[in-house]
N, C-alpha and C positions, 0 to 999 in steps of 0.2 A: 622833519616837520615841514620844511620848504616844499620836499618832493610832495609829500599831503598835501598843501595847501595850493601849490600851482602848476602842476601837472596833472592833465586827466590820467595818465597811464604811466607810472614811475618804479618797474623795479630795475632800478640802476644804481642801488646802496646794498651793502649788506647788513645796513644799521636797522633793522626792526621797529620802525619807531611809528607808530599809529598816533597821529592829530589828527582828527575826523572835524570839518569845520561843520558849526553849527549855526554861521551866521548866517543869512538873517533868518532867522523865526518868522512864525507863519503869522506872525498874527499883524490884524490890518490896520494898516497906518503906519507900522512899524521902520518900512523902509524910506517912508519919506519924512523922518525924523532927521534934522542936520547934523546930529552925532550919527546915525547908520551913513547916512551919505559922504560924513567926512572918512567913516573906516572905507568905504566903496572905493570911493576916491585916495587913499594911502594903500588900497592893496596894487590897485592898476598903477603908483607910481612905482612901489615892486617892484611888480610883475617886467614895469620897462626895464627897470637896473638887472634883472638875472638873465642869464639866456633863454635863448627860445630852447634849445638842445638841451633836457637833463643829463646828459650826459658829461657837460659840461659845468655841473652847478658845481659842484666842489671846489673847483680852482675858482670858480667866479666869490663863494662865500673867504677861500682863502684871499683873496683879495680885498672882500670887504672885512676883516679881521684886522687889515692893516690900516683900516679907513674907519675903525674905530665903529661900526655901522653895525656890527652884528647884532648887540643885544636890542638895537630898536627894531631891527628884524626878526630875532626872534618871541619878541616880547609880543607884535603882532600876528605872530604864526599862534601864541599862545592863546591870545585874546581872539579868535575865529575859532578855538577849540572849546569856550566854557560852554557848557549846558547848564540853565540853571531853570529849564524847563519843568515846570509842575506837572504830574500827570495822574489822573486819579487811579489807572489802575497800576502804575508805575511808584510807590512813595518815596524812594530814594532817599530817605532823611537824613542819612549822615550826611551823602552829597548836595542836601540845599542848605543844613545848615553849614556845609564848606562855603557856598555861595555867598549863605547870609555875611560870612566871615570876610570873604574878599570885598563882598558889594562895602560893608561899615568901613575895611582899611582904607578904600580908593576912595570913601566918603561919596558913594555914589548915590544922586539926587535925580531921579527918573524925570523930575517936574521940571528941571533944570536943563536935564539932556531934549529937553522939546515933547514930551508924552503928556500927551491931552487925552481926558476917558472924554467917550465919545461912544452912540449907540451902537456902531458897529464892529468898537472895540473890544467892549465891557459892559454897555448898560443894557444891551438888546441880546447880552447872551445868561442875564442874571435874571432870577424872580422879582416880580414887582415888590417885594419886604424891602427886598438887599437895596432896590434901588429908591425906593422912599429913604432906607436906613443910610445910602451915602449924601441925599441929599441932607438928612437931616442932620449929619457930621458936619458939611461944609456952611449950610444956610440955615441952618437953627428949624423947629417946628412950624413957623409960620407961613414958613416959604414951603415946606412940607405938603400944607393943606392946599396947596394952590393947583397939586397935581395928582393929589390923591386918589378922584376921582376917573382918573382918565387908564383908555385901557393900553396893556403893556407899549405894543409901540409907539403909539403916541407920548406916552409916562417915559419912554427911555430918553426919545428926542427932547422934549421939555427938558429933562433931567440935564443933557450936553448942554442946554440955553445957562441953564442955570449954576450948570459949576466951573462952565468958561470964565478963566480968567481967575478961579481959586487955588488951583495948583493939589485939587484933589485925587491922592492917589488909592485905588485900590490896597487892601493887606499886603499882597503879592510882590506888590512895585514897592511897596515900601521899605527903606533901607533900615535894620535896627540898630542899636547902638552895639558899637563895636566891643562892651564890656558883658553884654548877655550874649555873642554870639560863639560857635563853634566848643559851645560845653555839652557834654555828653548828658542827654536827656534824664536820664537816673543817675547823675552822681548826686549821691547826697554827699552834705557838709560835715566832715572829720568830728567825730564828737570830741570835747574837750578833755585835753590828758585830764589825769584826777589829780587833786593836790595832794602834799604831801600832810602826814598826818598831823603835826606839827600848828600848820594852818588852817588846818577844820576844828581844833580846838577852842570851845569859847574864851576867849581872853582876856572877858571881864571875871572870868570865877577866880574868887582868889584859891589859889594848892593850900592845902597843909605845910607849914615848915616843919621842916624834921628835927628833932629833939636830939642835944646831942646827947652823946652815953652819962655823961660827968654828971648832966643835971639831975 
């Protein structure tokens, strides 16, 4: 994973191990979020701790082994490798609802991490509906009518005026709760065992007593 991650040209392992890094995503604004800048900034402090020579990473990780260092290294080798990239002619479902599943564990809050929707993010790449429809999520109908009338990109920029500061995120950004995610789309629910006969019995009817021979 290390060779993946910070050498352009690494085949100096026999280990097979493809991390293809996916950060940072194309999308705009993205990079100048203080969580992307903070990971920017923990790979270059890295990149200082390993050699410059691949050749040399082995002994260098053997050493960081004894310095207790590895799993925050490789935790970060790990987190340059998630895609959790939507793509329309791509649907990947199983793999975003794995996404949905890591985004609920780590309790990840995109509003939190610094992502602000913004026209050139999200509002100037949706239909004027969607984008009436998120204003009317964050600021109620009244605030609705105030941009109704204007056309798309005018309606997007309004739209940033107006949900700055609400911490409104698109479907996409939004993290679900960690008890609906990573369940297989079509599992239905166990139908219930049956009872025993015993217990389907009405139990107010009174039985016949049985008569014994003598009488």
């Amino acid at each position: 994973m290390c060779l993946e991650q910070f050498y352009h040209y690494a085949p100096h392992s026999c280990l097979q191990i493809k991390a293809n890094s996916h950060f940072p995503a194309g999308a705009a604004g993205l990079g100048d979020m203080a969580a992307a800048k903070a990971i920017e900034e923990r790979h270059d402090q890295w990149a200082l701790r390993l050699p410059s020579d691949p050749r040399a990473l082995w002994d260098a990780l053997v050493g960081l082994r004894h310095q207790n260092a590895l799993a925050p290294l490789f935790s970060h080798c790990v987190s340059l490798a998630v895609n959790a990239v939507r793509e329309p002619h791509q649907p990947r479902r199983e793999a975003l609802r794995h996404a949905d599943c890591l985004a609920a564990t780590l309790s990840l809050d995109m509003a939190a991490a610094g992502w602000t929707t913004a026209a050139d993010n999200y509002l100037g790449r949706i239909t004027k509906t969607q984008i009436l429809d998120a204003v009317r999520e964050a600021k109620g109908e009244s605030t609705v009518q105030l941009i109704a009338h204007l056309k798309k990109a005018d309606m997007a920029k309004e739209a940033q005026r107006l949900l700055e500061g609400t911490r409104w995120l698109p479907e996409v950004l939004r993290t679900p709760p960690l008890e609906t995610t990573y369940a297989p789309a079509d599992r239905q629910a166990a139908p219930a065992p049956a009872l025993p006969e015993f217990l389907t019995q009405d139990v107010d009817r009174e039985e016949p007593v049985p008569r014994l021979a003598a009488e």
